[in-house]
C-alpha positions in Angstrom: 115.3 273.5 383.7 115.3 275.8 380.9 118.1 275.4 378.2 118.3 277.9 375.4 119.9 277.0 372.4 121.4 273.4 373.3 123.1 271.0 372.0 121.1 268.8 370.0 121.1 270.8 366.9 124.5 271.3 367.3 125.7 267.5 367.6 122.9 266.2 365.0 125.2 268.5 363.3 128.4 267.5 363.9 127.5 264.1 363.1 126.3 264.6 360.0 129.2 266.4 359.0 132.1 264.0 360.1 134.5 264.6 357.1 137.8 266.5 356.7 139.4 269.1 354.8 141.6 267.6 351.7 145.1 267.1 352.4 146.3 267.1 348.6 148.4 269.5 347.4 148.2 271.8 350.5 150.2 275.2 350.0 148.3 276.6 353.3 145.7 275.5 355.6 143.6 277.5 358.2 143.8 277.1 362.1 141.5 278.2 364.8 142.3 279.9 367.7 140.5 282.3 371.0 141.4 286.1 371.5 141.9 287.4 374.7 143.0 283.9 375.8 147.2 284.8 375.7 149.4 281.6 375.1 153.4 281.7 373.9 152.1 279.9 370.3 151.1 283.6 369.5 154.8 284.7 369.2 155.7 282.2 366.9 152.3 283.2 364.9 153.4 286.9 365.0 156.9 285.6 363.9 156.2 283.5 360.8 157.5 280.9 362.6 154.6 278.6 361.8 154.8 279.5 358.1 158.2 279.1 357.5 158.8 275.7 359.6 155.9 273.8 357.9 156.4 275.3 354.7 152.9 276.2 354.1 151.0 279.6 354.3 148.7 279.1 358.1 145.7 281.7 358.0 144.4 282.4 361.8 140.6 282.9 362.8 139.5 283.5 366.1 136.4 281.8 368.0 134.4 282.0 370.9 133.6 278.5 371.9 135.2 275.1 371.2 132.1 274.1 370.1 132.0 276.6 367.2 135.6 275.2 366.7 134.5 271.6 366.7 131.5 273.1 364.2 134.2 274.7 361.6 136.4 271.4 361.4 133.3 269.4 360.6 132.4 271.8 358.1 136.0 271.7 356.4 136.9 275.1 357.0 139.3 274.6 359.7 142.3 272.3 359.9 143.8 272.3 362.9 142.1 274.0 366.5 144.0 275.6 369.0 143.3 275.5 372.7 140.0 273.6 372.2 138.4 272.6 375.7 138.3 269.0 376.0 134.1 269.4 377.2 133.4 270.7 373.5 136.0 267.9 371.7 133.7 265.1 374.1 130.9 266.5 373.0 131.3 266.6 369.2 133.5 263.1 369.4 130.6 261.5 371.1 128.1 262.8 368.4 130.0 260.6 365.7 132.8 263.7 364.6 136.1 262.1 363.7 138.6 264.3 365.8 141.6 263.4 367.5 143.7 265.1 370.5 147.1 265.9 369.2 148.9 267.8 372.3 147.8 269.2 375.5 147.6 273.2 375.0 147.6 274.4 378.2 146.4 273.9 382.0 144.3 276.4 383.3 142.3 275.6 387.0 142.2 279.2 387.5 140.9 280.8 384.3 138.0 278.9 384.0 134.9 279.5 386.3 131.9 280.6 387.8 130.7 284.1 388.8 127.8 284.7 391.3 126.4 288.3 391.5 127.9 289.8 394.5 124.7 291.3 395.6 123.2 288.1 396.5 125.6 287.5 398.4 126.1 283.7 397.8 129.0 282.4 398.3 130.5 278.5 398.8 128.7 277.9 402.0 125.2 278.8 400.8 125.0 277.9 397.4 122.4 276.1 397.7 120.3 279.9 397.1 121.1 279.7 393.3 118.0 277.4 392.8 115.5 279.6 390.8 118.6 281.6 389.5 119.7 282.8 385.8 123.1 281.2 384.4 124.6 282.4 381.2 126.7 279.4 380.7 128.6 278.5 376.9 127.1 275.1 376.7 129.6 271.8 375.6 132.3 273.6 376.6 134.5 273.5 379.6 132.6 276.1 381.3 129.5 274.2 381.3 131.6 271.1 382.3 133.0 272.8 385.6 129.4 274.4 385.9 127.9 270.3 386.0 130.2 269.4 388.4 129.9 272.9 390.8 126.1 272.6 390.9 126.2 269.0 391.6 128.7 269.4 394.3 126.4 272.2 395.7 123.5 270.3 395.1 121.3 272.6 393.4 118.8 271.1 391.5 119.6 271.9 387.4 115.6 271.2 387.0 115.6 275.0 389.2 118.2 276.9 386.7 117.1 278.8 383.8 120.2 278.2 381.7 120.9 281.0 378.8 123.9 279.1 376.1 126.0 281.9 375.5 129.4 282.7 374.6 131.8 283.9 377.4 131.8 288.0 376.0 127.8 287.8 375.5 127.3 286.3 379.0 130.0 288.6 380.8 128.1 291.7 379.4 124.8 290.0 380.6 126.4 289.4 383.6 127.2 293.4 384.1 124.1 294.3 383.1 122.5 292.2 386.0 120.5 290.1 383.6 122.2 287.0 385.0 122.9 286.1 388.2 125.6 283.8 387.5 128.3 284.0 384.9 130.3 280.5 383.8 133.2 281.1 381.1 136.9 282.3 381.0 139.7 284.3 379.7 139.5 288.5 379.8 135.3 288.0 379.7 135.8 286.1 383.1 137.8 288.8 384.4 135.4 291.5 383.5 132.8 288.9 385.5 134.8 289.4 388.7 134.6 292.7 388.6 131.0 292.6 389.7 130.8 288.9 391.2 132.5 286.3 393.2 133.7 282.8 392.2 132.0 280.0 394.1 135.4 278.0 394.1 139.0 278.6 393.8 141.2 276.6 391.1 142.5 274.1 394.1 139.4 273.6 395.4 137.7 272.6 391.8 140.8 270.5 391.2 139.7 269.2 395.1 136.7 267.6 393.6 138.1 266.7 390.5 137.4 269.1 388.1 140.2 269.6 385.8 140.3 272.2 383.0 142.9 271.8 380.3 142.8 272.8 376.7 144.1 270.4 373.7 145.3 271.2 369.9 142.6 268.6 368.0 142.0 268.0 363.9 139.7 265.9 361.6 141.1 262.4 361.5 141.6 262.3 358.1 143.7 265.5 358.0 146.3 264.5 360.8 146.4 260.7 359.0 147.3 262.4 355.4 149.5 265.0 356.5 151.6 263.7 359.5 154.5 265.3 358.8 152.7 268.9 358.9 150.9 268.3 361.9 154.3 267.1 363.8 156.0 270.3 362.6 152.6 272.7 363.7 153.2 270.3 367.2 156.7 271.0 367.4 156.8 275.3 366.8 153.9 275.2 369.4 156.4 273.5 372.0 159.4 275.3 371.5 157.1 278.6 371.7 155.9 277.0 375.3 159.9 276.1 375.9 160.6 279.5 375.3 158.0 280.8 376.8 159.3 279.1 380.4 162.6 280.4 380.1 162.3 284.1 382.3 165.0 285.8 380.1 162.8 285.6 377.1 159.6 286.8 378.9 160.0 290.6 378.4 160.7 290.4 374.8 157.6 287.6 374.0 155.2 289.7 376.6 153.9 292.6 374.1 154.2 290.7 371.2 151.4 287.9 372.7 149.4 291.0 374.1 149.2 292.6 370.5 148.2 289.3 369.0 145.6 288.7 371.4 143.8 292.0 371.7 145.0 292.4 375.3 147.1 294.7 377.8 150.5 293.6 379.1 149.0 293.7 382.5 146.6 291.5 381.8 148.2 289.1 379.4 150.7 288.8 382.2 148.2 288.0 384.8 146.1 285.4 382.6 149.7 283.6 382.0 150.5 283.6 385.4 147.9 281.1 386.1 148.8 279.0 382.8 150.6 275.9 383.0 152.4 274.8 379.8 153.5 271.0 380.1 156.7 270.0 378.2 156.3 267.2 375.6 157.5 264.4 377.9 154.7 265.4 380.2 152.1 265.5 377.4 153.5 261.9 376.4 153.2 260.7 380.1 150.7 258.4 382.2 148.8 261.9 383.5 148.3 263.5 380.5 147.9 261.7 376.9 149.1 258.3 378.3 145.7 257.4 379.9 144.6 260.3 382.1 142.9 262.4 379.5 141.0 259.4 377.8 139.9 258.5 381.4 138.9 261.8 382.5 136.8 262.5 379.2 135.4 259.2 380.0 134.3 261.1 383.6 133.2 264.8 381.4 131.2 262.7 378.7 129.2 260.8 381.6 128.7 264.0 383.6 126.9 265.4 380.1 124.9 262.5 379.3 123.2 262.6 382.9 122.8 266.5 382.4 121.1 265.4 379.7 123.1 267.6 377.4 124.4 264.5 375.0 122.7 261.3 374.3 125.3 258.8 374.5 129.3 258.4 375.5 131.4 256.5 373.6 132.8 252.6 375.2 136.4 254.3 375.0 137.9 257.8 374.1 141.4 255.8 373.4 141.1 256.4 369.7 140.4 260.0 370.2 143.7 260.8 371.0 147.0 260.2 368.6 150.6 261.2 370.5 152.1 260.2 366.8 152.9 263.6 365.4 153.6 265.6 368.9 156.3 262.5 369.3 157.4 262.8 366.2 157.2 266.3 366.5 160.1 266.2 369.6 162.5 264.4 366.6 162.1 267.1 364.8 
C-alpha cells in the first residue's frame, strides 16, 4: 500500500503542540469552518448573531479537512471548530491534542462517500476489482474513516491500493480528470464526483454496517475550561439557528442567505440540506449521541485507524473527550 503524505507528521505534530489559545481579556476569537458544506449556523454568521450574543467580535476561516482544523487549534490560531469530522478529532485526540466535543453539528450518512469511476464499471457486487486501483482519499478524516470500513467490508486488500492524501476539491478534480479511480470525500466536491462515478454504497447501507458519519463543534481544553460562558452562548446561537432552521416557514428566507455564505447555489444548498440531519439539544445530551454513543463509537473509528496503520495507539477511553457542560448550559441560556 502506498500512502502519500500521511499521518505521522501530522500527529507527531499535533502532539507536540497540545496547548490553547489565551482566554484573557478576549474581545474576539477566531472559528473554523468548511465552504460548500451549507448548515443553518451560517445565517446567524451572516446575521451578527454570533457577535452580538457572545459579545465578542468572531472572525470566520474556512478549511478543507478537519485535520487542518485539528492542526490550526493546536497551533493557537483557532478557537473553536465548526463541523469537524469526528475521524480527524480521534485522530489528533489520540496523538496527545487536548480537544474536547462540545455539540453534535450535524448528521450526514449521505454526504459523505465513495466514488468509483463509472467506466470500470465496479459497482457493490464486484468490488473486489478495486485491488491495484488509485484512491484520492483526505486521510484522518471521515472520508478515510468510511473508506476503512467500505474496503474492509469488500475485502480488498489496502496493501493493493495506491492511496493519494488529498483534500476533497483536489481529489474531485483528480477524480474528473481520470487520474483516480476512486474518489472518497464530501460536500459540493462529492457531488462534482458523481457526476462522473458511482457510489459503492448508499447512506443506509453504510449505516447497515455501522458506519456512521456525523460532524461535532470541538475546542482546545483549556479554552472551553476558561471561557465557559462563551462557549455556552457560541452552543446556544448554533442551536437556535438549527431550531430555526427546522421550522419550514423560515426556510425560504434562511435558503439564500446560507447559499451566499457558503459559495453555493440555492439548488444545491437545498439538496445538500436535504440529506442533513440537525439533532435538537436534548438529543445531543442523550444515551445515542454525547451520553455514551459518540465516546463508544470513536472507540470503534480510533481502532479501525490503528489497524490501518494510520495512528499508533487509541486512547483506554474517549470519555474525557467530550464535555456536554456548556451545550447544557447553553439550553439555560
Amino acid at each position: 500500500m502506498t500512502i502519500r503524505k500521511g499521518l505521522t507528521a501530522a500527529t507527531a505534530a499535533l502532539a507536540l503542540f497540545a496547548g490553547a489559545p489565551s482566554a484573557q481579556a478576549l474581545d474576539e476569537i477566531t472559528v473554523a469552518y468548511f465552504l460548500e458544506w451549507p448548515m443553518p449556523f451560517e445565517f446567524a454568521k451572516v446575521q451578527g448573531t454570533y457577535d452580538a450574543e457572545m459579545g465578542v467580535k468572531v472572525n470566520w476561516v474556512a478549511f478543507d479537512t478537519g485535520t487542518a482544523m485539528s492542526a490550526a487549534m493546536a497551533a493557537g490560531d483557532v478557537h473553536l471548530a465548526v463541523s469537524q469530522g469526528v475521524p480527524p478529532f480521534v485522530v489528533a485526540t489520540s496523538a496527545g491534542q487536548d480537544l474536547q466535543i462540545l455539540d453534535v453539528a450535524v448528521s450526514y450518512s449521505d454526504n459523505d462517500n465513495c466514488v468509483v469511476q463509472s467506466a470500470l464499471e465496479i459497482t457493490k457486487d464486484n468490488a473486489a476489482e478495486l485491488a491495484g486501483k488509485k484512491v484520492a482519499v483526505p486521510i484522518g478524516t471521515a472520508a478515510h474513516y468510511g473508506f476503512l470500513k467500505q474496503m474492509s467490508h469488500f475485502g480488498v486488500d489496502l496493501a493493493s491500493l495506491d492511496i493519494v492524501d488529498m483534500a476533497p476539491p483536489d481529489g474531485a478534480a483528480a477524480f474528473a480528470q481520470g487520474a483516480v479511480d476512486l474518489y472518497c470525500g464530501w460536500g459540493g466536491s462529492l457531488r462534482r464526483a458523481k457526476e462522473s462515478g458511482n457510489v459503492l454504497l448508499t447512506g443506509a447501507e453504510k449505516e447497515a454496517l455501522g458506519i456512521l458519519v456525523f460532524d461535532v463543534t470541538s475546542g482546545p481544553s483549556a479554552f472551553i475550561a476558561e471561557n465557559p460562558d462563551l462557549v455556552a452562548k457560541f452552543l446556544k446561537v448554533t442551536a437556535d439557528a438549527n431550531a430555526q432552521w427546522a421550522d419550514p416557514a423560515q426556510q425560504a428566507a434562511m435558503l439564500p442567505v446560507i447559499a451566499r455564505d457558503a459559495g453555493m447555489d440555492e439548488a444545491a444548498t437545498a439538496d445538500t440540506l436535504a440529506t442533513f440531519v440537525f439533532p435538537s439539544v436534548a438529543d445531543q445530551l442523550s444515551a445515542k449521541w454525547l451520553g455514551g454513543g459518540a465516546q463508544e463509537f470513536m472507540k470503534g473509528v480510533a481502532q479501525v485507524f490503528v489497524e490501518a496503520g494510520s495512528i499508533p495507539a487509541a486512547l483506554d477511553s474517549y470519555a474525557t473527550t467530550v464535555n456536554t457542560g456548556p451545550l447544557a448550559a447553553g439550553a439555560g441560556l
